[in-house]
N, C-alpha and C positions, 0 to 999 in steps of 0.2 A: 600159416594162418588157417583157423580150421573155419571160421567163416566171414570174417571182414579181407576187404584187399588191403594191400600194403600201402593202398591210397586213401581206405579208407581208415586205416590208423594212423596214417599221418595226417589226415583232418583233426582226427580228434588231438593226437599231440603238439597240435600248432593252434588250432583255434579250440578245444575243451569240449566240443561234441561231436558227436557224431548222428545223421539221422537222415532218410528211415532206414531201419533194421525190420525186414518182414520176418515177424515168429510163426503167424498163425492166418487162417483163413477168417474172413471177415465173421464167417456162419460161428465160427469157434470163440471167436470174441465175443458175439452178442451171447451164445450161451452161458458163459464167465459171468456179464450183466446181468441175465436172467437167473442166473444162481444169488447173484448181490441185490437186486431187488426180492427176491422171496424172502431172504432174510429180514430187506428191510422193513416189509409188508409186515413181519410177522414179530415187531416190536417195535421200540426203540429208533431202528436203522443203526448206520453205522457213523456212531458219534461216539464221543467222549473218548474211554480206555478201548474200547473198540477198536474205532479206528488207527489205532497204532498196534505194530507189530500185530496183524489179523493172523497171518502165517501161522501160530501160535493155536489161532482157536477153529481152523476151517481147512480142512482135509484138501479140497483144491487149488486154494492158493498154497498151500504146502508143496505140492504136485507144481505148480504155476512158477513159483522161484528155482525149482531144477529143471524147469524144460529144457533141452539140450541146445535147440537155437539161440535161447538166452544166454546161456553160459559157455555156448562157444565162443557167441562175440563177447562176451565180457572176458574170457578169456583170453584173447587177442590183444587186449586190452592190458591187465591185470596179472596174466599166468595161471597156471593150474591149478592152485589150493586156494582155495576160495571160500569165505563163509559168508553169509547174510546176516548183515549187524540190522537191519530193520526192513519194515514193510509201513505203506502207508497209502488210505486212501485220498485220492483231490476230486472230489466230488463238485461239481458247479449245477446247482440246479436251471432249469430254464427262465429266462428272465431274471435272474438272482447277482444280487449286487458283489457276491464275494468274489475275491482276488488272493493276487500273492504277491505281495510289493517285491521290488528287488532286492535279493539278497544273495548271499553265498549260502551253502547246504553247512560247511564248515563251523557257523559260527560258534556254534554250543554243544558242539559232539564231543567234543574232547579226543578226539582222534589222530593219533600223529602213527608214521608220516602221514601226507594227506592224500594217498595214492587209491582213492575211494571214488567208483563210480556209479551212479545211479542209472539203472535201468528205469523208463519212466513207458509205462506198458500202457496201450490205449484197447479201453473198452469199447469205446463208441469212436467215432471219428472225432476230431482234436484240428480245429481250425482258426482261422482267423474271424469267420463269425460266430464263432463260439468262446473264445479267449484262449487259443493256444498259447501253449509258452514260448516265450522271446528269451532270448541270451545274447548279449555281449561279448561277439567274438575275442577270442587272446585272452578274456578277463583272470584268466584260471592262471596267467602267470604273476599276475597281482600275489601279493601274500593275504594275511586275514587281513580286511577291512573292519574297520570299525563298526560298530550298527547298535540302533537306540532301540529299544523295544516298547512298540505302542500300546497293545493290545487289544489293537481296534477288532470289534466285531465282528466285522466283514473278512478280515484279511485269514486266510487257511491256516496259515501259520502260527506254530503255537505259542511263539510269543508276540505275534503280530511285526516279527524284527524285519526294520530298513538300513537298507547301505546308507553309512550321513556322510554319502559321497555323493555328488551332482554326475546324475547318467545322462548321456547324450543318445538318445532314443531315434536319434538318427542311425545309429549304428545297429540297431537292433538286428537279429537275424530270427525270425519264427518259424519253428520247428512245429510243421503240419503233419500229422499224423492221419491214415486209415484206420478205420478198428484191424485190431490184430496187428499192426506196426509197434516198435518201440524204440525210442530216441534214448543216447545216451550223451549221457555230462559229467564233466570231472567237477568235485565235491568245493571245489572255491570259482566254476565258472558262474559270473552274476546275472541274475535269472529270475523271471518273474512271468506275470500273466494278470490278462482285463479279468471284469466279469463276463457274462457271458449272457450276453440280449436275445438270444437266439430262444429257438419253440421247444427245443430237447435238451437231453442234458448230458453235461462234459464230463466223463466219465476216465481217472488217469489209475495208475495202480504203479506207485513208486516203489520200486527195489534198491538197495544200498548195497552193493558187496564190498567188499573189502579181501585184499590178500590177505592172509594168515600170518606176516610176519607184524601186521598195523597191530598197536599199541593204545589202550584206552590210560591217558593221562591224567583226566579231569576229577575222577573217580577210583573208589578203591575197591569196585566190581563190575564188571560187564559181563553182558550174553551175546552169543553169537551162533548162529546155525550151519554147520560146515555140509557145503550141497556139492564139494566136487576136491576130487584130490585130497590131500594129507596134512594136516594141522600138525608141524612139529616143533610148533612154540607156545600152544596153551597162553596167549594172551589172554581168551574167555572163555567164561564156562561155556560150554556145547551145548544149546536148549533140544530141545526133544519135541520131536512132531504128535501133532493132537493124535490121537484114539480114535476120537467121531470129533463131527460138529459140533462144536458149543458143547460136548459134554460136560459134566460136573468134574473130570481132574485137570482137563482142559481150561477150563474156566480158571479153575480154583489156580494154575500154575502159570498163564497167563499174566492172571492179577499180580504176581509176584515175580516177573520178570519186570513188566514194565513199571511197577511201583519205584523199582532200583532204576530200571533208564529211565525214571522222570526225575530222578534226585539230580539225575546230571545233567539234562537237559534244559529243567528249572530251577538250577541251580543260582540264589541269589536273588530270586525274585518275591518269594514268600506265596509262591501261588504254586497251584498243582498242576498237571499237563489239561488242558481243552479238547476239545474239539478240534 
């Protein structure tokens, strides 16, 4: 183990998470924020094609997917060759009615096997009176669940998808995070989170790794970012780290990464990826 115990892998291979995992100092996290609101400050924010796979267009979170604490324990996890099939932000503003119904991470990735773990990194603190996220202990030895897609407004999720499974919310377990902490979850454990009635705002920074031998089935191209060890099965192209911030090749290759993960991901629905 190079940084979980053998107790804290066997949490995660019996009940799908594992959590906390301390990366970083609290001071180091709110910096990370202070880097994501100046962006936001200074357009748009971070909506639409943005907030998918950012990795892609911002030099620190580039840096922020190879941190060595992360990828120790996902690799404890996982194993050594490791790529980043995505990046994503969960932003909850204060007072703000959005959520993320229960679902499985699995549903529309097209990813087989399913041996995919989500790093889910916290910017700010991540609680109960802010809407942490809840999971469904053991859920992750379920197979794929069924789920309807609503497209409701509120919900993060970009296709708004529910498990149309009845969850017993007695069972929940919520995963409370510090800033600079990060919880991890295997990609079919089901998983969700409230809004967030509180005065500040909930602040998560989801990582996707994946082993190098996983397989994109759904599709007849994928990207993927290799941040540790040896890719010797070429399942995806290799993406390549921005230049600067938001630059113009940055930008421009960005858009053409995720135009292809959104065919698969909105595959079937006649709409293009959200917010």
């Amino acid at each position: 183990m190079k940084s979980l115990s053998e107790a804290a892998v066997r949490q995660y291979r019996d009940l799908g998470y594992y959590a906390p995992v301390s990366i970083m100092h609290r001071s180091e996290a709110g910096a990370l924020r202070r880097r994501l609101e100046a962006f936001e400050a200074s357009g748009d924010g971070m909506q639409g094609a943005v907030r998918h796979k950012p990795h892609l267009l911002f030099t620190w979170l580039n840096t922020l997917i190879r941190h060595p604490r992360i990828l120790d324990a996902v690799e404890d996890i996982i194993g050594p060759d490791i790529l980043c099939w995505g990046t994503s932000f969960f932003i909850k503003g204060a007072r703000n009615p959005g959520y993320v119904s229960w679902h499985q991470d699995s549903t529309y990735w097209g990813l087989e096997p399913p041996d995919i773990i989500t790093a889910w990194v916290a910017f700010t603190d991540s609680t109960a009176a802010n809407g942490a996220m809840r999971v469904i202990p053991g859920s992750h030895k379920l197979d794929q669940v069924a789920h309807r897609d609503t497209f409701a407004a509120a919900n993060l999720l970009s296709r708004g998808q529910e498990i149309m499974v009845d969850v017993d919310e007695r069972e929940a377990a919520m995963l409370e995070l510090a800033a600079g902490e990060m919880s991890l979850h295997h990609v079919r454990l089901i998983h969700g989170s409230d809004p967030n009635p509180s005065d500040d705002r909930r602040i998560g920074f989801a990582i996707r790794y994946i082993p190098t031998y996983v397989r994109q089935v759904a599709g007849s191209h994928d990207s993927a970012m290799l941040v540790r060890g040896e890719d010797r099965y070429r399942h995806f192209e290799h993406e390549q780290r921005p230049d600067a911030d938001m630059s113009p090749a940055a930008v421009a290759y960005h858009a053409a990464i995720t135009g292809a993960h959104a065919q698969i991901l909105m595959r079937g629905t006649g709409r293009e990826m959200r917010a």
